[in-house]
Backbone bond lengths (Angstrom), bond angles and torsions (degrees), N, CA, C in turn:
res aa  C-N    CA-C-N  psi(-1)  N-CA   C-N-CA  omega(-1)  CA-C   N-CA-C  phi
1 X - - - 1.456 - - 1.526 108.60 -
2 X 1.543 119.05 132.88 1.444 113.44 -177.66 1.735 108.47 -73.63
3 X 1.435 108.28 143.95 1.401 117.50 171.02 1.613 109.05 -15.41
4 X 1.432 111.22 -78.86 1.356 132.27 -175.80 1.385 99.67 -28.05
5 X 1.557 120.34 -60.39 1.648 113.79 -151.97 1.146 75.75 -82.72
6 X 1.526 152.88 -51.51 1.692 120.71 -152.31 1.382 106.63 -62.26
7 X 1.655 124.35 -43.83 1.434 127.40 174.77 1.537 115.29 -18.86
8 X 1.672 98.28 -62.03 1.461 121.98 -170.59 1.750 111.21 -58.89
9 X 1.209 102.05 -48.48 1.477 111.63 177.82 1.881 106.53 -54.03
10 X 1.160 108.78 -70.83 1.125 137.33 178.52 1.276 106.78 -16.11
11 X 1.619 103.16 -63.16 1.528 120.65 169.80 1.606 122.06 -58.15
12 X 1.304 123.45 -38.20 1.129 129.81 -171.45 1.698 104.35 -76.18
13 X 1.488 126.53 -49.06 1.140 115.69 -165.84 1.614 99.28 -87.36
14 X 1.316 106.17 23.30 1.702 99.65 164.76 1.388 112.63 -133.47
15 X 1.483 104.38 19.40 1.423 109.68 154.63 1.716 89.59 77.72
16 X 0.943 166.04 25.66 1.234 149.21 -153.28 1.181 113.16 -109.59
17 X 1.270 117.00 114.13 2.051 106.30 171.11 1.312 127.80 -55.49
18 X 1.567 130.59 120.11 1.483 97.18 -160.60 1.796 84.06 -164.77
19 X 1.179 125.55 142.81 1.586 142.95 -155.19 1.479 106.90 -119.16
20 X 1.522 144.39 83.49 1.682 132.71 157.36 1.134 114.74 -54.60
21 X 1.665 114.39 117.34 1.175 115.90 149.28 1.632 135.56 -106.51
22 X 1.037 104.15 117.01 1.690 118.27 -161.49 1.968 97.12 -68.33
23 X 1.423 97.99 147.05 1.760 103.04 -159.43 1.503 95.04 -160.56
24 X 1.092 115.14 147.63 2.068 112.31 -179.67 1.064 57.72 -66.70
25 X 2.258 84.31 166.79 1.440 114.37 164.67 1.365 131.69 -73.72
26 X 1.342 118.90 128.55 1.621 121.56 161.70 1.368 111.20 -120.54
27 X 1.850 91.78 166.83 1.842 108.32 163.68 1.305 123.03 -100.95
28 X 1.430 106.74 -32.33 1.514 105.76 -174.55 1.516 107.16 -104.78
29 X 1.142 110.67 156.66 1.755 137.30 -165.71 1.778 97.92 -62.64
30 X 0.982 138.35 -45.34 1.271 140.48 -170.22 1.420 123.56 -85.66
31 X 1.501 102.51 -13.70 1.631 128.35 176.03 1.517 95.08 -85.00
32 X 1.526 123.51 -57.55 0.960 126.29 -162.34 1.956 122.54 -70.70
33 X 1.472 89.95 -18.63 1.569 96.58 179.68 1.478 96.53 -104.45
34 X 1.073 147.40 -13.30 1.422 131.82 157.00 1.607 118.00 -78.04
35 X 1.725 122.18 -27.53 1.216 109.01 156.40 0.893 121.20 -44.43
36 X 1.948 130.14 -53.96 1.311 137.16 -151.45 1.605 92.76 -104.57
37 X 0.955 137.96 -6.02 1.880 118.46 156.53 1.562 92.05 90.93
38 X 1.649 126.35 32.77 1.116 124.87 -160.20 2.327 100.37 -125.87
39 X 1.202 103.47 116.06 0.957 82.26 174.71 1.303 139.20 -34.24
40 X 1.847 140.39 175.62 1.410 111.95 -171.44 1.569 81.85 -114.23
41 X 0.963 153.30 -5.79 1.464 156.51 -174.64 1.049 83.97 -70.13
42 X 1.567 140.81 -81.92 1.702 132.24 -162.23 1.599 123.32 -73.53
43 X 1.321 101.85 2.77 1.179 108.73 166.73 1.877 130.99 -91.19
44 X 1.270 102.67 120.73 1.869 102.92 -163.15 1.424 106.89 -74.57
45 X 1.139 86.46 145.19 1.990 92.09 154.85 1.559 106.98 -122.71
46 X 1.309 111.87 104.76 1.517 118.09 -176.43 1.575 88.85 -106.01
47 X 1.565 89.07 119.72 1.437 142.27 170.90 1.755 140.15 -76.59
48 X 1.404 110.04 74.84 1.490 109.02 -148.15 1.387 94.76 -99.67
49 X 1.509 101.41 128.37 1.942 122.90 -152.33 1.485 109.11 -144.24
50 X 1.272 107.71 167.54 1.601 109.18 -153.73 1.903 79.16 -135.49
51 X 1.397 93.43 145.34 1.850 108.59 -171.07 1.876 93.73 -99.05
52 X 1.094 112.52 152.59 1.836 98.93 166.29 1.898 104.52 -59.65
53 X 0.708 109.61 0.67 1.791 119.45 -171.97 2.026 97.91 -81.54
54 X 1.394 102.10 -35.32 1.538 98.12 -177.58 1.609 109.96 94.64
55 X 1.936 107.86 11.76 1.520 114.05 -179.21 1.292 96.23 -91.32
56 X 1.061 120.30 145.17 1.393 108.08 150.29 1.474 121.07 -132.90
57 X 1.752 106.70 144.73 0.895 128.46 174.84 1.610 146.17 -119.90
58 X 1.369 119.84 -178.23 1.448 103.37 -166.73 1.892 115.42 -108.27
59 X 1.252 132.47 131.83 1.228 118.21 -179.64 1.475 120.70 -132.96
60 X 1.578 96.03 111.32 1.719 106.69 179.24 1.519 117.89 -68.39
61 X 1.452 105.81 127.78 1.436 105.01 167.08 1.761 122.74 -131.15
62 X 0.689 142.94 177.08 1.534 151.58 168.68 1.402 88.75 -76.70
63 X 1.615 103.73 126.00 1.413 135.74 174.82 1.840 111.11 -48.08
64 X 1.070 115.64 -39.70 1.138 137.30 170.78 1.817 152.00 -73.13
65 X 1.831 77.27 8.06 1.464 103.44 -158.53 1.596 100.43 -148.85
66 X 0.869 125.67 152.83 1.830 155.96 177.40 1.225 104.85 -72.10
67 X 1.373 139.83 150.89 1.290 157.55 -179.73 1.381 100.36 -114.40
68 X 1.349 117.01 123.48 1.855 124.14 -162.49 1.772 73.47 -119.79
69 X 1.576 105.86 105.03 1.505 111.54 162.38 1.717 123.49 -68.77
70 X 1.321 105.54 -28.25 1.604 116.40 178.67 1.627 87.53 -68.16
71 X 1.305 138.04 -80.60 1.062 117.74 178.88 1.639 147.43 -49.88
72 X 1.584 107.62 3.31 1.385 110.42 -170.97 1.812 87.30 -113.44
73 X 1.166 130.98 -25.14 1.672 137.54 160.38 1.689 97.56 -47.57
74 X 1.455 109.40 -84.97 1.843 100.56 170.80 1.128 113.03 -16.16
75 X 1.233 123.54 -88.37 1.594 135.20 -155.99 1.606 103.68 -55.83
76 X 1.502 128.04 -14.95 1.785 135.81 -161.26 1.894 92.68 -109.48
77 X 1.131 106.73 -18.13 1.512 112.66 -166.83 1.455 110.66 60.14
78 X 1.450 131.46 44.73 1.396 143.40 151.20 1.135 133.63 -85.35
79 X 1.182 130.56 167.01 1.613 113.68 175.11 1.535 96.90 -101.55
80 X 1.575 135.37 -16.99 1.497 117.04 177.31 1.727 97.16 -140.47
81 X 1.209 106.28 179.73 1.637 117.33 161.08 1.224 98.47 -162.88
82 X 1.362 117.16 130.43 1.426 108.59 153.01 1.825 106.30 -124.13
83 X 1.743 107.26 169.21 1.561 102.98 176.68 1.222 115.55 -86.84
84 X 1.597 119.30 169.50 1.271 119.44 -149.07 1.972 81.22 -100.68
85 X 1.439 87.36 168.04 1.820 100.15 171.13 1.557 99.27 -66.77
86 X 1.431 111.19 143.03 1.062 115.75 137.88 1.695 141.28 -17.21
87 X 1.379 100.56 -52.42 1.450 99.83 170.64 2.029 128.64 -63.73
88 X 1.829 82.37 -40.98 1.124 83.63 170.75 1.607 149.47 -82.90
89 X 1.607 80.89 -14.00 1.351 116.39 167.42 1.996 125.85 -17.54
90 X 2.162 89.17 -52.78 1.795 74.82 -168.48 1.706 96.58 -110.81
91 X 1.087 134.07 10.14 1.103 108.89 157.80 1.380 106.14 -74.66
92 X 1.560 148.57 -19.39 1.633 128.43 -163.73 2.088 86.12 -82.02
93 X 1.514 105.92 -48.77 1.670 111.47 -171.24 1.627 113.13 -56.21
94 X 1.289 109.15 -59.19 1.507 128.82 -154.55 1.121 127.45 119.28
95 X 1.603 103.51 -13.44 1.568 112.22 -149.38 1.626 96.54 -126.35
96 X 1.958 116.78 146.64 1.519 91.58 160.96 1.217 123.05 -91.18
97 X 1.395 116.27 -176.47 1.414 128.42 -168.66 1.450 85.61 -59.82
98 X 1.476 116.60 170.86 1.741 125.88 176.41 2.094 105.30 62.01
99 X 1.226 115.54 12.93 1.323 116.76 -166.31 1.560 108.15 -163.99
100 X 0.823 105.04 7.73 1.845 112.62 -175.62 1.563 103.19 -90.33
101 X 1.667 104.41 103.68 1.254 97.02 -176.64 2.170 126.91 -76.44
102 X 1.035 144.75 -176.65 1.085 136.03 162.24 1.506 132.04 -69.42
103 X 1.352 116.68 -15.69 1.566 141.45 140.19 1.359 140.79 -116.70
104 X 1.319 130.39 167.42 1.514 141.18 165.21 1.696 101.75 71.94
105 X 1.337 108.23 51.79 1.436 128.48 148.01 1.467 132.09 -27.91
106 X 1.220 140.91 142.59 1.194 121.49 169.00 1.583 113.71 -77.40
107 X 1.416 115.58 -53.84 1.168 109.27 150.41 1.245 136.18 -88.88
108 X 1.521 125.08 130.62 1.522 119.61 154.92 1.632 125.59 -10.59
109 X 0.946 118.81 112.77 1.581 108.49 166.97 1.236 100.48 -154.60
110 X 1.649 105.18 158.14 1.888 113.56 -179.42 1.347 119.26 -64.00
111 X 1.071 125.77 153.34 1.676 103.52 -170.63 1.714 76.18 -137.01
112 X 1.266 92.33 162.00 1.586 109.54 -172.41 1.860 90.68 -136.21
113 X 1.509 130.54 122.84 1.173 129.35 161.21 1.256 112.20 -109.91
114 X 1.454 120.84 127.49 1.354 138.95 166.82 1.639 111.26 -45.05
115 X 1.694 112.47 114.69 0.871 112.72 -162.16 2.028 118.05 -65.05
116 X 1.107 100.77 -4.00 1.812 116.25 170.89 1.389 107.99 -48.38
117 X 1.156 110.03 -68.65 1.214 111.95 -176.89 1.628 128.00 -74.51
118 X 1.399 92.89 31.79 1.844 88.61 162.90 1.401 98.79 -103.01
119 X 1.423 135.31 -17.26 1.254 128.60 171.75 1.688 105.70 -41.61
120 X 1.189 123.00 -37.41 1.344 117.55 -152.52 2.205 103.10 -91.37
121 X 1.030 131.09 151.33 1.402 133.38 171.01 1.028 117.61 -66.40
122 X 1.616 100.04 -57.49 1.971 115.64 162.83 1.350 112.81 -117.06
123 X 1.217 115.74 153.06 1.021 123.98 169.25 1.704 112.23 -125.06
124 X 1.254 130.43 158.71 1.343 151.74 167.30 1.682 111.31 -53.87
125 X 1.104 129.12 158.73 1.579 126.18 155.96 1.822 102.02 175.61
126 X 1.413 113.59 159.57 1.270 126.93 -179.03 1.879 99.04 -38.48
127 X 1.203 120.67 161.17 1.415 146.61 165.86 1.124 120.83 -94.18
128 X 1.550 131.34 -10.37 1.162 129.73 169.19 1.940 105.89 104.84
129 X 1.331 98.16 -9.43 1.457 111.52 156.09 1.789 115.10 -154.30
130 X 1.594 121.96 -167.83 0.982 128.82 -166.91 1.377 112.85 -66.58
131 X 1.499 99.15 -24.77 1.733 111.96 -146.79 1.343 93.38 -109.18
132 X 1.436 129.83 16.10 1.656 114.63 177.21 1.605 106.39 -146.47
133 X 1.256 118.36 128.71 1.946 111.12 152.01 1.103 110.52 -65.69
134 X 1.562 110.45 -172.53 1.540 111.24 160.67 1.724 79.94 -151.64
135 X 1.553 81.48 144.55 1.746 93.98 153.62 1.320 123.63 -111.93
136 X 1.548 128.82 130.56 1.482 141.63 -168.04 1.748 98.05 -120.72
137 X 1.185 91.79 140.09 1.368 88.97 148.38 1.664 122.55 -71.66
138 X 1.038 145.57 133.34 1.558 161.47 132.01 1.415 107.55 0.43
139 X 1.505 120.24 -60.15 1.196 117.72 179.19 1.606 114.51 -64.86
140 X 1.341 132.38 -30.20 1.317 125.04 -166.77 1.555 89.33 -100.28
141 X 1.292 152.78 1.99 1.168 146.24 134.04 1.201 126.25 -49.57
142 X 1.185 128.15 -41.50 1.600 135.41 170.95 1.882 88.81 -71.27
143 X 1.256 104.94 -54.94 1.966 91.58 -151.50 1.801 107.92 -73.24
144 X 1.289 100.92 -23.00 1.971 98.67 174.43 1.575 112.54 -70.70
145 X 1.452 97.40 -26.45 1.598 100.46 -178.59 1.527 119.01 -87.87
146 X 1.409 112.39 -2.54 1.274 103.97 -138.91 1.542 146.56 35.38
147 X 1.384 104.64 40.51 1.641 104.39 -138.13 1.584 97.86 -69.34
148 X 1.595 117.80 170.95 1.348 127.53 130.96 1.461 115.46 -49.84
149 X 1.538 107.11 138.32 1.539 113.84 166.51 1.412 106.84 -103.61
150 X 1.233 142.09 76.00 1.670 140.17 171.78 1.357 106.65 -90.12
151 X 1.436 114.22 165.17 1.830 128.35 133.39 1.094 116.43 -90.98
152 X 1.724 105.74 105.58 1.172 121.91 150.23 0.917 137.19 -151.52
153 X 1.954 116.36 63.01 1.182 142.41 119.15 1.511 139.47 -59.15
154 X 1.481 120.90 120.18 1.467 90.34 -177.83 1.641 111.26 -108.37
């Protein structure tokens, strides 16, 4: 099944309200919210990272902002994290880089969301490929993930 349709599935049998918006393809977060006419503040860059523990996990941030790893280790209770390569990126997600949405993972992993973005109702995130956003609400991002709510943007 392609990324995209499991996304879609994923979403449906969890009831989730949630909007595709189709966009040429991009990789980076700032490409992707000026394709889609989407501010880059509500747009995520979910961040798939390896703990010194060998867990790995996922970390949402505002498109527009830096990922402070010393602070996303705090909030994981680790002593390090760093992000994974690109390459390796979508076999741990499912998804590729430029398309990695903020839920329905292939694997389970902890997700930590930057507490900024609860200001927002919806927020932006990959489509499950290059060529799509998705819009979620914020709140069912924290509750599918169970995520951490930290700051750790700097």
């Amino acid at each position: 099944m392609a990324s995209d349709a499991r996304l879609r599935k994923f979403l449906e049998q969890n009831q989730v309200w949630h909007r595709f918006i189709p966009k040429l393809e991009t990789v980076h977060t700032a490409d992707a919210a000026k394709a889609a006419g989407v501010d880059l503040h509500r747009v995520t860059k979910n961040l798939v990272s390896e703990t010194d523990r060998g867990e790995h996990v996922v970390l949402i941030i505002p498109g527009d902002r830096k990922v402070n790893l010393k602070a996303a280790a705090k909030a994981l209770n680790v002593r390090r994290v760093h992000l994974v390569a690109f390459a390796e990126a979508e076999g741990i997600s499912g998804y590729p880089p430029g398309g990695t949405p903020s839920v329905g993972h292939k694997n389970k992993m902890r997700t930590v969301i930057d507490r900024s973005l609860l200001k927002y109702d919806t927020v932006y995130c990959g489509g499950g490929s290059r060529g799509k956003l998705l819009e979620l609400k914020t709140e069912d991002i924290v509750r599918l993930n169970h995520s951490i709510v930290a700051d750790i943007t700097k």
